[in-house]
C-alpha positions in Angstrom: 18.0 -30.6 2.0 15.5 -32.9 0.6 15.5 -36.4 -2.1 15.4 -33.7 -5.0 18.8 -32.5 -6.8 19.4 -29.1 -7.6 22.7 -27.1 -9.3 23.7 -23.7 -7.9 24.2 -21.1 -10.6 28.4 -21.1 -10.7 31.2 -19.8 -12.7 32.2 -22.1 -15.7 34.7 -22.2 -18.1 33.7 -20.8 -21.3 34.2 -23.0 -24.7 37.3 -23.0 -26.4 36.7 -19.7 -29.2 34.2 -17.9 -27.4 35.2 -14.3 -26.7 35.9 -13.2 -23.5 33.3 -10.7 -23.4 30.4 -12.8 -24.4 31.5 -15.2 -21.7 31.4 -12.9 -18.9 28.1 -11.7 -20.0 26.9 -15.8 -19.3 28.3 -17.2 -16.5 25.0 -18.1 -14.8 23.8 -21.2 -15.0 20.7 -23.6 -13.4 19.5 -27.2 -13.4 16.4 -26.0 -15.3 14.4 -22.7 -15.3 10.5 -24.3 -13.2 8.5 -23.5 -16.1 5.1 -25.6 -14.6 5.1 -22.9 -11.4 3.9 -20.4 -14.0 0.1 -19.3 -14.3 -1.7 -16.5 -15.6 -5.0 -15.1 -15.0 -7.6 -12.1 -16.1 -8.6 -8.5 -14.6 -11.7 -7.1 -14.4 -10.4 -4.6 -16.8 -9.2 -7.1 -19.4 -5.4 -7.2 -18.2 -4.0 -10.4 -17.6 -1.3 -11.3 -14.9 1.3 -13.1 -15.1 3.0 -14.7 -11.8 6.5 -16.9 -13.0 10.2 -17.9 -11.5 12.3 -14.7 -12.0 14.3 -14.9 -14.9 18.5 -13.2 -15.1 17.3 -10.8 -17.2 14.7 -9.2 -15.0 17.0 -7.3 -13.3 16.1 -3.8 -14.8 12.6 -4.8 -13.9 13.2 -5.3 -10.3 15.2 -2.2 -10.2 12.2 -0.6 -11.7 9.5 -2.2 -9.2 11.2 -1.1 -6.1 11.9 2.4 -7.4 8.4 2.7 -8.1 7.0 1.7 -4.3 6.6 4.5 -1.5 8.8 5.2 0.6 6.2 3.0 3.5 6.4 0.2 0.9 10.1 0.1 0.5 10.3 0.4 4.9 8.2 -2.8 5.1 10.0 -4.4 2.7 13.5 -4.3 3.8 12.8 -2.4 7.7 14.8 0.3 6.7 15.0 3.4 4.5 15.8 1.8 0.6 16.1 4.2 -2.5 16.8 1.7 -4.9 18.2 -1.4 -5.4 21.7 -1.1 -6.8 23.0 -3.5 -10.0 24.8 -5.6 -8.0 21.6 -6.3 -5.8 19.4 -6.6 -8.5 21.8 -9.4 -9.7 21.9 -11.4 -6.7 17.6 -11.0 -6.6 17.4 -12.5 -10.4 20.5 -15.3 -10.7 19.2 -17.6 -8.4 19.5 -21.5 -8.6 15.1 -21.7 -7.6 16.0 -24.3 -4.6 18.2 -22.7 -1.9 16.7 -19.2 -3.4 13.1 -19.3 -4.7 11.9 -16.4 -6.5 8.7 -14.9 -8.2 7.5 -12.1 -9.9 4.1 -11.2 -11.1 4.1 -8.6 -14.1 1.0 -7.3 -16.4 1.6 -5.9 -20.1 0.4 -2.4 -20.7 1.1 -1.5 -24.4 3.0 -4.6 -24.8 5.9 -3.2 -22.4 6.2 -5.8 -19.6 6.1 -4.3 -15.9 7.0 -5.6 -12.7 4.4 -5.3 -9.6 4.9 -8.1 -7.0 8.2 -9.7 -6.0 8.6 -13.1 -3.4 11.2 -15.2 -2.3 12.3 -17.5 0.0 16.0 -18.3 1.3 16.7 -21.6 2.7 17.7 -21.9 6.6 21.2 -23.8 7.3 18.5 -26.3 9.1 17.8 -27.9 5.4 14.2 -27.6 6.2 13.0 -24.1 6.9 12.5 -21.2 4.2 12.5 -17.5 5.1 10.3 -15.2 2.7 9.8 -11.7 1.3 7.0 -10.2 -0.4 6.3 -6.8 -2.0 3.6 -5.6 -3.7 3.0 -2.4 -5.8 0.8 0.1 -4.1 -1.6 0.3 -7.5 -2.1 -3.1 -7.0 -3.4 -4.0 -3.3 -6.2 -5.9 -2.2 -6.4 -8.2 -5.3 -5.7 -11.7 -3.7 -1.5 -11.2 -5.4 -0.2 -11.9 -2.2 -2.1 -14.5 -1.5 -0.9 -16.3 -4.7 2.7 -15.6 -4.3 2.3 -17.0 -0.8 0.6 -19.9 -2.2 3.3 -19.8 -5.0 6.3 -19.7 -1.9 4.7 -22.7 -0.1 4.4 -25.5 -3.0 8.0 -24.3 -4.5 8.9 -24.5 -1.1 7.3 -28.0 -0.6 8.3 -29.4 -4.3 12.0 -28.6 -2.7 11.5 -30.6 0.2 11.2 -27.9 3.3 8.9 -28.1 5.7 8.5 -24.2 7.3 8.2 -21.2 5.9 8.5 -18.2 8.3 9.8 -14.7 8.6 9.5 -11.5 10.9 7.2 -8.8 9.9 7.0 -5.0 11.3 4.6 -4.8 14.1 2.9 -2.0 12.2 2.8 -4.1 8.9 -1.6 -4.6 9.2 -2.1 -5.4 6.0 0.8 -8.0 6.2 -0.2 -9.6 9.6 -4.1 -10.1 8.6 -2.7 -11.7 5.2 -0.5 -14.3 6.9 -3.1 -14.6 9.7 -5.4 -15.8 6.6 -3.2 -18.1 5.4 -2.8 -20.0 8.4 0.8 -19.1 10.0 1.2 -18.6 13.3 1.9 -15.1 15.0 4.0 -14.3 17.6 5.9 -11.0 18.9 9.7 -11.4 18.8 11.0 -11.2 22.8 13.6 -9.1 22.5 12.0 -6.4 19.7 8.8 -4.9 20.5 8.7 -3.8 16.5 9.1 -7.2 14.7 6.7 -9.8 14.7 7.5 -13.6 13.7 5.2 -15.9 11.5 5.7 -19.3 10.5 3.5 -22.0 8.8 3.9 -25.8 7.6 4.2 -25.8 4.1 3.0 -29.2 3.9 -0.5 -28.0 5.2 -2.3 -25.2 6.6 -0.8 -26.7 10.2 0.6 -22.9 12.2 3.8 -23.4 13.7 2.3 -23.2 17.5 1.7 -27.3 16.3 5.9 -27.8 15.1 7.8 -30.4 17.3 9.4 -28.8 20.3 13.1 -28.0 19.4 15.8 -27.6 21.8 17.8 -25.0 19.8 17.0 -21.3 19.2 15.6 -21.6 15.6 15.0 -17.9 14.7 18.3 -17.3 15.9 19.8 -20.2 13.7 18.1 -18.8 10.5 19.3 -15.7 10.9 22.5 -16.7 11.2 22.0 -18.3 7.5 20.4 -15.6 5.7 22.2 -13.4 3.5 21.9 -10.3 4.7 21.1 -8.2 1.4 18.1 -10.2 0.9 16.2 -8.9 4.4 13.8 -11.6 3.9 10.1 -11.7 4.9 9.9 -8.0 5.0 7.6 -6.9 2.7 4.8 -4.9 2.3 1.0 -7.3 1.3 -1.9 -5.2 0.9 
């Protein structure tokens, strides 16, 4: 994938003494949690936000984010009708190793409970140098530039881990999503064989839209999704 060295999370043999129920409760482990990709910054009102890597233990908060979007939130998000995320999905969304899987949250602190309003992420493509991404934003909270920085977020993690694309296919009647990729410089294109997807890609390296990329001979969007995990439905989220 790139010069860098990352460690998958993995199953590990606990320590000699430790019970057996504390060790199931920690058998995730990472290289080391990307502390420096974490800002903050101030509301009008006073609030501040925090955007950061997700963390294991935000699971319950992811659960609670995407129970609390609309029903035309949640569609855009993963193209299809989704409740709620179950625990086994909200585990696979949090214990990621933040190379192959990148992901983000941005949260504010109302009365010093800590809640969950934007979600990103990219997945890496089996080509070692493309990323496929989702975002989601809380409907309280469009039109405040958050999507912009977890795209900006998505591209340097993205770049730090040596890819060079990041891309994904939209809903057709995603507007808000399609005029926010648009400003940040990916390319758009309708998907040939379904009129309701659209597909956006950009160089993480620079503002450069993918209608610049080296001709390839292979069928790239067909190649990625063949590498995407499927829970994940990546890059179908809903920017206002």
């Amino acid at each position: 994938m790139s010069s860098q060295s990352c460690h998958a999370s993995g199953h590990t043999s606990p320590p000699a003494g430790l019970p057996e129920r504390a060790s199931a409760l920690a058998p995730y482990r990472i290289h080391r949690y990307p502390a420096h990709l974490i800002e903050t910054w101030p509301m009008p009102d006073g609030r501040r936000l925090t955007l950061r890597p997700v963390l294991p233990q935000d699971d319950v908060l992811e659960q609670a984010f995407m129970a609390s979007l609309s029903a035309a939130s949640r569609r855009y998000r993963f193209h299809g009708a989704v409740r709620s995320l179950s625990t086994g999905l909200a585990t696979q969304m949090t214990n990621i190793d933040y190379c192959l899987h990148m992901g983000f949250i941005v949260t504010v602190l109302d009365d010093h409970d800590e809640t969950m309003i934007a979600d990103a992420r990219y997945v890496t493509a089996a080509d070692g140098e493309t990323a496929e991404f989702a975002i989601a934003v809380a409907d309280a909270w469009g039109r405040q530039g958050i999507g912009q920085r977890l795209l900006s977020a998505l591209c340097l993690a993205a770049r730090r881990n040596g890819l060079r694309w990041i891309c994904g296919e939209v809903l057709a009647d995603n507007a808000a999503m399609l005029c926010l990729v648009t400003r940040c410089g990916f390319s758009v294109r309708p998907q040939e064989d379904d009129e309701t997807l659209v597909q956006v890609e950009r160089s993480v390296e620079t503002h450069l839209p993918a209608a610049h990329r080296e001709p390839r001979g292979d069928s790239f969007f067909g190649a990625l999704g063949q590498s995407i995990t499927q829970w994940i439905q990546p890059s179908r989220g809903r920017v206002v």
